[in-house]
N, C-alpha and C positions, 0 to 999 in steps of 0.2 A: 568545373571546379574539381578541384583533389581531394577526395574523403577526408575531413578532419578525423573522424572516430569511426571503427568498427563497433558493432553491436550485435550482436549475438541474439536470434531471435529466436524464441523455442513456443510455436501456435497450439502444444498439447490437446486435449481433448475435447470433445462434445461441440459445445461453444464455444472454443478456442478459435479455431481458424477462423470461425465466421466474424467474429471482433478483430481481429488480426490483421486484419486485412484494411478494412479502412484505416486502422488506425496508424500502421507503417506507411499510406498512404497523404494521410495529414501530416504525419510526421518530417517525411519529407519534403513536403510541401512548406509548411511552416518554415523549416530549417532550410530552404529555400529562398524561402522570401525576407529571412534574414539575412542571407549572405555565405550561409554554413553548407556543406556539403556531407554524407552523411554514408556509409555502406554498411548493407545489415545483408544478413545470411541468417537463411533458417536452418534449425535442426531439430533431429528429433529427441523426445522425450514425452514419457506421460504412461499414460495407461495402455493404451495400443500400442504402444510403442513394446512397451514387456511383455505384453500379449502374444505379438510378430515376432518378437527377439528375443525373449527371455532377460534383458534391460530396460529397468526403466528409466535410466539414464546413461546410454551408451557414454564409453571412453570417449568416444571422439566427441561429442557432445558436451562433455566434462571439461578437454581441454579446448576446445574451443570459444567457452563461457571462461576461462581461465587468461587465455590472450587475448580477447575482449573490452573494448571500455567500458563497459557496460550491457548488462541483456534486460531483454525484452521477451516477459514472461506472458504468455495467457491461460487460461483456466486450465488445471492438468486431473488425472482421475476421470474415475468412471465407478459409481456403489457395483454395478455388475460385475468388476475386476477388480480382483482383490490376490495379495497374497497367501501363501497355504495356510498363516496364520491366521487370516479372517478380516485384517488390517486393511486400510487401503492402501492403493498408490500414489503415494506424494513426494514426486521428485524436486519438487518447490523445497518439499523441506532437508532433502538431502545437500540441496545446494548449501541452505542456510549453513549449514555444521559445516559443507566443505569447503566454505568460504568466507567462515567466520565472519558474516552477517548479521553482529548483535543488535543491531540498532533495527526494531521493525516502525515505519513511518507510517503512520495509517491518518491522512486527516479527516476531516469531519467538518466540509463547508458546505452550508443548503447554496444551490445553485440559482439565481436569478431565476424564477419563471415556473422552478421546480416547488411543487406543492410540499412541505413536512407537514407530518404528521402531527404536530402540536398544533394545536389552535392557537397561542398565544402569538400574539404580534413579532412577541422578540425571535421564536428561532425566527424567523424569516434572518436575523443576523449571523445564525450560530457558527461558529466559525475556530476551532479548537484542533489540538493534534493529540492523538494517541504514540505513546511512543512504549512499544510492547521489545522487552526483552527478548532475542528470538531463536536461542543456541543453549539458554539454562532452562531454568525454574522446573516444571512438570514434565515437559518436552524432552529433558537430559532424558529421562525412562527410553523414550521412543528406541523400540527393538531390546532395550534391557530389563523390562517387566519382568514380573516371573508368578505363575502360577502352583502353589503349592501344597498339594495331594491333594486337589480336587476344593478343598477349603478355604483357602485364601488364596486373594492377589495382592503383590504388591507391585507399586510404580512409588521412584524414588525421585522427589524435590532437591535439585541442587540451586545452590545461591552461590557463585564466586568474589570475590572482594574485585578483581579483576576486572571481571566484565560490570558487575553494577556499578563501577567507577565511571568507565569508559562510559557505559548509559549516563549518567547522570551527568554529566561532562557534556554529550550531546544535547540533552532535552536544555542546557541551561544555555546554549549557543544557540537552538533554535529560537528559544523564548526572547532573547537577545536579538534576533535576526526581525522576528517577529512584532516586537518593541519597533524598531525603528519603521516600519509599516502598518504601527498604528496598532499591535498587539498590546495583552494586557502584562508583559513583564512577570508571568508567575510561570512557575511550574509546580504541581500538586503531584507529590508521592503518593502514592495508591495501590494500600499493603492490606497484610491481615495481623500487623506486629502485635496485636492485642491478645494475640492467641499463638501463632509458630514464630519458635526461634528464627527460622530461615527468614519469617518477613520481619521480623526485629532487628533482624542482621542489614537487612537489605535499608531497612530507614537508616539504622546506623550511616551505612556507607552512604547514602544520600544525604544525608544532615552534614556528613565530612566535607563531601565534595559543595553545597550548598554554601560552607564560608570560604570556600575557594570564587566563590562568583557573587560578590557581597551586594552586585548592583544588581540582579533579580530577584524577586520574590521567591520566598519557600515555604509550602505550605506541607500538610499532611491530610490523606483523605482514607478510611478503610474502603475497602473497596465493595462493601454490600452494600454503603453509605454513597458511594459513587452512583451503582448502577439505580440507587433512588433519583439521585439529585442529576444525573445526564437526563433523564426525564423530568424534574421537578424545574430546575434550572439552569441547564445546557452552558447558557449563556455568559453564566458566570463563569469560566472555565477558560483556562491558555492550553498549556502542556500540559498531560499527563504522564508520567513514566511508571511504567507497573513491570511487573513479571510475566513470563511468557503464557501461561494459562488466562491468568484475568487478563492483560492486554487481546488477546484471543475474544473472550468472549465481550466484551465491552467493546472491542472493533465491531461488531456486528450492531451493540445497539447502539453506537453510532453513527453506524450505516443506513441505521433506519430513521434517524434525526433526521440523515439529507434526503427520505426520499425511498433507498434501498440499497440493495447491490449494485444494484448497475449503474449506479453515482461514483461508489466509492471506490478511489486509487489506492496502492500503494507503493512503499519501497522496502528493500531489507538490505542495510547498507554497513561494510564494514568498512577496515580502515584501508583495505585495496581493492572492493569487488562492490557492486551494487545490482539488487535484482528492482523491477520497478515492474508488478502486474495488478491486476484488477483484484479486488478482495471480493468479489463473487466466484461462485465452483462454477462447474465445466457441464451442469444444465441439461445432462443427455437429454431428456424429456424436449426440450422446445428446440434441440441442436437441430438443423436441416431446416429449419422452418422460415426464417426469414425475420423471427421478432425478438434478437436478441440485443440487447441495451447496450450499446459498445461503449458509452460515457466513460466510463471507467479504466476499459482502456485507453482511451484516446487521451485521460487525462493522468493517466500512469505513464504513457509516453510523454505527455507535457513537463514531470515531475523529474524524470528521465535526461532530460534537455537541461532543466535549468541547475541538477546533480550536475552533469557533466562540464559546464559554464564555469560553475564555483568552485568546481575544485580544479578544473583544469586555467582556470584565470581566460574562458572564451566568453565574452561579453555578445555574441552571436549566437549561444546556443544559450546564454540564457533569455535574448530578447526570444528568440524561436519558443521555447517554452511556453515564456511570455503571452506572444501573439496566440499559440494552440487555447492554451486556457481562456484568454478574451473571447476567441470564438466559440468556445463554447457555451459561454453565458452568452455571447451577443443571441448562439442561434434558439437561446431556450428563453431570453426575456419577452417578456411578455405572455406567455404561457401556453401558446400556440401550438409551441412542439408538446405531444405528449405520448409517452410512451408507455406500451401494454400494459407495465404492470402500474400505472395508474388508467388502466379504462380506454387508452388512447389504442391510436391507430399507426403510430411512427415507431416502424421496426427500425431495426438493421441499416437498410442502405437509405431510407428519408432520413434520420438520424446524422448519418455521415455526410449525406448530399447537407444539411441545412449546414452544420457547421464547417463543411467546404464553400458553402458560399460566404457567411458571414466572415472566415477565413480571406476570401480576397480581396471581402471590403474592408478590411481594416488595414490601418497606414501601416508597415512596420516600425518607421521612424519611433512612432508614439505607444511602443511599447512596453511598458513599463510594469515589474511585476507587481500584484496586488501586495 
């Protein structure tokens, strides 16, 4: 078959590579057994990578994520390399600004077979999107902080009308997309308008765009009142759309809804480039070892696929998706598979073997996304 899409793979640090690897390996497979054909090329970037070259995201690697369909991100950084400012290295985030990646996707579904953390019966259903602003709000600062005479710092909060349109435009087409798969039709703004102009700004533009999409729900949430109630009750929840800071940190207790990091996918998607990596770091401590959670890549690849489908109109690469993501609940139902950082004994490659098996048992025909 003739490569439909190139993809741009960037395995960055610690536990990058080691996740990388099965999971371009599923990938292709999947998108195999759909029909699809697929060519990806790795490059470099990351923390070693600046370390060796004095770049942490070489030109060529720049433009080759640039003529690309899509890249293929794994954990990047390293706390032991840092810039002379003290900062880390995060060329994940440089991508965002240089490729106008406003839309950050972070979902939030417990996995079949995957234990959460709530005792209650219902998360076992939870199943929600975060959709974090990823180019403004706190994040604009990055590199334009300033420290002044030893007494203060400051870092500047931007809000554009612009970009929290385009946001809000998005969260209300997934909530949409969602609905028709049996979603709850809402999307929940999730500000601090009660207190900054910028999040008073930012409900504005969302309330605007809201009667543009009169057939979804629009709610409003503060977001201290959030990070109660994603603990209290998860379940009530569709979309969320926040700004770049608290989308940031609410990604994480999210992440801990399903399980952990090495659950949770995601994407940062603009209106011509999409990044699609694991929202866990890059682990130096357990990197070499053999017990890293690749779920999350392998289901950032899945997310990858069926991005690619919808906007390119290939009903092959969204079944491929498809089928990755079945597999990976087929290989964790029943609760068998379990992995280290719950107690269990399935690193790395049992991980990837179980959902490469459950992978060939399933029809492609009967693909169908959840």
């Amino acid at each position: 078959m003739t490569p439909r899409f190139r993809i741009a793979v960037l395995p960055g640090d610690g536990i990058g590579p080691e996740v990388m690897a099965p999971a371009l390996a599923l990938l292709h497979r999947a998108a195999e057994r759909a029909g699809l054909a697929l060519a990806t090329e790795e490059h470099q970037a990351g923390a070693a990578c600046w370390r060796e070259t004095g770049k942490a995201l070489p030109k060529a690697t720049m433009q080759a994520c640039r003529a690309a369909d899509a890249i293929l991100l794994a954990a990047m950084g390293d706390p032991a390399i840092r810039y002379p400012d003290g900062t880390e290295i995060a060329p994940q985030l440089d991508l965002r600004f240089e490729l106008g990646l406003y839309a950050g996707i972070r979902p939030v579904r417990v996995i079949p077979g995957v234990k959460p953390p709530l005792a209650d019966p219902r998360a076992s259903g939870i199943d929600l999107v975060i959709l974090r602003e990823s180019t403004e709000g706190l994040f604009w600062s990055r590199g334009r902080g300033e420290v002044r005479d030893d007494a203060e710092a400051r870092d500047t909060l931007v809000i554009t009308r612009a970009t929290t349109a385009r946001l809000a435009d998005v969260a209300f087409r997934l909530a949409r997309a969602r609905r028709d798969r049996g979603g709850k039709n809402l999307v929940t703004c999730v500000d601090k308008a009660n207190v900054f102009t910028s999040f008073a700004f930012f409900r504005r533009v969302f309330d605007e765009r809201a009667a543009a999409h009169p057939d979804v729900r629009a709610a409003h949430h503060y977001v201290d009142a959030m990070a109660l109630d994603l603990v209290r009750r998860p379940w009530a929840f569709d979309v969320l759309v926040t700004e770049n800071m608290f989308g940031d940190i609410l990604s994480d207790l999210g992440a801990a809804l399903m399980g952990g990091m090495g659950y949770a996918p995601s994407a940062d998607i603009g209106d011509a480039h999409a990044v699609f990596q694991p929202c866990h770091g890059s682990a130096p401590d357990i990197a070499g070892r053999g017990v890293a959670n690749p779920t999350a890549m392998i289901l950032s690849g899945a997310m990858l696929l069926e991005w690619l489908g919808e906007r390119h109109g290939e009903p092959r690469a969204v079944r491929a998706g498809s089928l990755l993501r079945r597999a990976v609940d087929a290989a964790f139902a029943g609760g068998r598979l379990v992995t280290p950082e719950h107690g269990g004994t399935a690193g790395t490659p049992m991980v990837a073997a179980a959902i490469g098996a459950a992978l060939a048992a399933l029809d492609p025909g009967e693909a169908a996304r959840p």
